[in-house]
C-alpha positions in Angstrom: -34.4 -7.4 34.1 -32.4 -8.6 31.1 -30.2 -6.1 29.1 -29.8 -6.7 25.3 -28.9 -5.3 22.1 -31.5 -3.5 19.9 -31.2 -4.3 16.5 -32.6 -1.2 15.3 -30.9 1.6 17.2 -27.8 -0.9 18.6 -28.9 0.5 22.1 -29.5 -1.3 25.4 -32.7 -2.8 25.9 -33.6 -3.7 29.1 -36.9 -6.0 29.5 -38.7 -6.8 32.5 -42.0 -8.7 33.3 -44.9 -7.5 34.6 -48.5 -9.3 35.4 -52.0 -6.7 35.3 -53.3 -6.7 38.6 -56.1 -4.4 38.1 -58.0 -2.8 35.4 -60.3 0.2 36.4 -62.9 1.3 33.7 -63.8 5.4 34.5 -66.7 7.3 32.7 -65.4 10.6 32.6 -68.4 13.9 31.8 -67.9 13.5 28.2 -69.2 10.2 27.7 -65.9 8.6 27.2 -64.5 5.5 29.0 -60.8 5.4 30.4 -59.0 2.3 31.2 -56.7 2.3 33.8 -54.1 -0.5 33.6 -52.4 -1.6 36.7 -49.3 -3.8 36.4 -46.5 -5.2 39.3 -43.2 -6.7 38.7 -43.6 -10.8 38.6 -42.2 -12.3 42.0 -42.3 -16.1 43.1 -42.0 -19.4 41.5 -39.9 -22.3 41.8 -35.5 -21.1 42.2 -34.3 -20.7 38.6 -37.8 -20.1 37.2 -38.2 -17.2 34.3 -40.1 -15.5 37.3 -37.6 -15.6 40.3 -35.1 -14.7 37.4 -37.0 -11.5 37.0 -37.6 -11.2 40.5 -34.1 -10.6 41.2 -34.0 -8.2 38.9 -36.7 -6.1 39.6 -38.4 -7.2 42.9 -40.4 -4.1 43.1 -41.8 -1.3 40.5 -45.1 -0.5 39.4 -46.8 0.3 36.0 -49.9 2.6 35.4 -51.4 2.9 31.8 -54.6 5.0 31.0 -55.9 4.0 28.0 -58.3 6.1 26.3 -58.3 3.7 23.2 -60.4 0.5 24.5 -58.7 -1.5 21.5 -55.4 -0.9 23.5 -57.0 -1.5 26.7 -58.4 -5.0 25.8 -55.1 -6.0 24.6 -54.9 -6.4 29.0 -56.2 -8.8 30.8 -56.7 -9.5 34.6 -53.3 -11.8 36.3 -51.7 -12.2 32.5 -48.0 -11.4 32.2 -46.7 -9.5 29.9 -43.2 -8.4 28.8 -41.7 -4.4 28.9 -39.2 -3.4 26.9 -37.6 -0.5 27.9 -35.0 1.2 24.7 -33.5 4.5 25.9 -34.0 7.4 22.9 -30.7 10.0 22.8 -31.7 13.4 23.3 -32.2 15.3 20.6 -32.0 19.2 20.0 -35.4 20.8 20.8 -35.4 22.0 16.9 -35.2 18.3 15.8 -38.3 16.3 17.5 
């Protein structure tokens, strides 16, 4: 994972990279379809690659998305990579959300 600066809120960012390794499409009752977005932490590659870089960061995690939108779901696709940027949000009184 890589920590950095987030222009917006000046908090730590911490971004790590992920490949989809599955993508499940469910018809629920209602007629709707559900994507279900699998993703795994990046591991292997050649020593000082980005991915053994991220390895050693994060050599094990997993991701799961449902995506009722299919326009967010086909923004997927099968063994792609993809970076996740994770920005934490302060808590804030219940009054204020």
């Amino acid at each position: 994972m890589n920590p950095n600066t987030d222009t917006n809120t000046g908090g730590l960012v911490t971004r790590a990279k992920f490949r989809v390794e599955s993508i499940e499409r469910t018809k629920w009752p209602d007629g709707r379809i559900i994507s279900t977005v699998k993703l795994n932490p990046v591991y292997g590659g050649p020593a000082g690659s980005e991915n053994a870089a991220f390895f050693q960061a994060t050599p094990s995690g997993r991701i799961e998305l449902g995506c009722v939108s299919q326009a967010a779901a086909e923004n997927f696709q099968l063994g792609e990579e993809y970076f996740v940027d994770f920005t934490h949000r302060p808590s804030v009184p219940a009054g204020e959300k």
